[in-house]
C-alpha positions in Angstrom: 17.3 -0.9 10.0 16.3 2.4 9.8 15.9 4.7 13.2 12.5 6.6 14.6 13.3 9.7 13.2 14.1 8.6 9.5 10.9 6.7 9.6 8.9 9.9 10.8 10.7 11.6 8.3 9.5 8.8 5.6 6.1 8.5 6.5 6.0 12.9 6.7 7.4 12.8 3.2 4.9 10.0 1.6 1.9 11.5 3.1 2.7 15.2 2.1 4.0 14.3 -1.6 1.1 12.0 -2.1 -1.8 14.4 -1.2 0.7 17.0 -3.6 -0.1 15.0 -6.3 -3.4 13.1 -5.6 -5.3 16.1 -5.3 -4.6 17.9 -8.5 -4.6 14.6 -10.3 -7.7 13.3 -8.7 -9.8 16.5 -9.1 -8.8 16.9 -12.9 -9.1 13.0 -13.7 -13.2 13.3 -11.4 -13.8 16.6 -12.3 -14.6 17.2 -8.7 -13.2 20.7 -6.9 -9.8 20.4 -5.6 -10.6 21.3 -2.3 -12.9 18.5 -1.7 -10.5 15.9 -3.2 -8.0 17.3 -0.7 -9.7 16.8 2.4 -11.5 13.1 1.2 -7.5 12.1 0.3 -6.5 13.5 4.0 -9.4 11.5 5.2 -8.3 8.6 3.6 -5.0 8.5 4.6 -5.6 8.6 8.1 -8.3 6.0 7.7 -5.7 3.4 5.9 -3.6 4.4 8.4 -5.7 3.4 11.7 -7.4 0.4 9.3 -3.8 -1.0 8.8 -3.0 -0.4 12.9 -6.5 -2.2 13.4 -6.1 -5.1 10.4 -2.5 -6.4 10.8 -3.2 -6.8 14.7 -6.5 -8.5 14.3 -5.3 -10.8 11.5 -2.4 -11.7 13.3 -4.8 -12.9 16.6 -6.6 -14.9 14.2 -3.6 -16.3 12.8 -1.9 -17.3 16.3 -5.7 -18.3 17.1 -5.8 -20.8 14.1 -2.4 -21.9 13.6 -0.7 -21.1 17.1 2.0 -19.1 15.4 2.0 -15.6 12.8 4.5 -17.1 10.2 2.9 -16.5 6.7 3.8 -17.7 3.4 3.2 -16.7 -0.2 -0.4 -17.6 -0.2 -1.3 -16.3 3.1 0.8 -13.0 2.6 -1.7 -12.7 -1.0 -4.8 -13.3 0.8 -3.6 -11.0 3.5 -3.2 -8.4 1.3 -6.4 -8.9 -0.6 -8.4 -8.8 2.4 -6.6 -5.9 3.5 -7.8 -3.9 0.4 -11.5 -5.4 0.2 -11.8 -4.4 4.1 -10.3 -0.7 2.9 -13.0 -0.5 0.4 -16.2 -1.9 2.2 -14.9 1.1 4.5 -13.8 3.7 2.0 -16.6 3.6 -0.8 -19.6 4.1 1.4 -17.5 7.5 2.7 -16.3 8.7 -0.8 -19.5 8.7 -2.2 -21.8 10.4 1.0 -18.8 12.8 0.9 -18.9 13.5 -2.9 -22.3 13.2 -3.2 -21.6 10.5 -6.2 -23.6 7.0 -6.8 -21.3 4.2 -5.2 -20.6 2.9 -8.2 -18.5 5.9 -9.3 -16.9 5.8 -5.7 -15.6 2.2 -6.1 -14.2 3.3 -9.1 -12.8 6.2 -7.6 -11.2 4.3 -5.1 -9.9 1.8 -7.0 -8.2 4.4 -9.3 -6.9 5.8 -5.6 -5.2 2.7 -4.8 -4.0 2.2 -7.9 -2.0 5.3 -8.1 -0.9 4.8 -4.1 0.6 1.4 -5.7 2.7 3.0 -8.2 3.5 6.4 -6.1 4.8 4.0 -3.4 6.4 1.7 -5.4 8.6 5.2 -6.6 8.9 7.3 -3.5 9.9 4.4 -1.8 13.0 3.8 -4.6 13.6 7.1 -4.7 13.6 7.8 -0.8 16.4 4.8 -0.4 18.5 6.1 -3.2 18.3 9.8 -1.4 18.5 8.6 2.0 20.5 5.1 1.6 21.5 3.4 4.6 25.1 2.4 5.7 25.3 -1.2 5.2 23.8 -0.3 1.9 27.0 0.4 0.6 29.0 -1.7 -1.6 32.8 -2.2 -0.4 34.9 -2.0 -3.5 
């Protein structure tokens, strides 16, 4: 397992490389000013931040609630994760677009293409983090 600090250091990393990319990418693919596709992505993070704080505890009440235990499988994981993202959205698009000043139509889409690039990003910082900071046990005894 990984200690505190490395995860500080993880989370530190993700959130300052992402915006480093998002913004530039996001205000030439929206044709909005860099500045104010800065600021809604630092908005955004710290909302999926506190929403993920907020949804994983709440689901997991209703799960103990409904099932008496928290074990999920494949199709609960899914629909945990969908639900996850549609509750990020109903949240996200209303603010993108009063922030933006854009119809919400073009703030779903928006955020849609935000989570589609947080997908991928993740999906290679997080490769790239454990090749750079690989952990002990990691290691293969030849």
């Amino acid at each position: 397992m990984r200690s505190l600090p490395d995860r500080i250091r993880h989370v530190i990393l993700f959130e300052i490389i992402g915006l480093a990319l998002v913004t530039p990418l996001g205000a030439l693919a929206f044709g909005q000013p860099m500045l104010d596709i800065g600021v809604l992505s630092a908005i955004i993070a710290v909302v999926a931040t506190l929403w993920n704080l907020v949804y994983n505890y709440l689901f997991d009440l209703m799960l103990k609630y409904a099932r008496g235990h928290t074990a999920r499988g494949t199709a609960m994981r899914v629909f945990h994760a969908v639900l996850f993202e549609v509750g990020l959205l109903a949240v996200l698009m209303p603010l993108i677009a009063a922030y933006l000043g854009i119809s919400l139509w073009q703030a779903l889409m928006m955020d849609i293409s935000f989570a589609l690039f947080y997908m991928a990003y993740a999906f290679v910082f997080n490769w790239g983090y454990d090749r750079l900071f690989p952990l002990p046990e990691w290691q293969i005894q030849s």
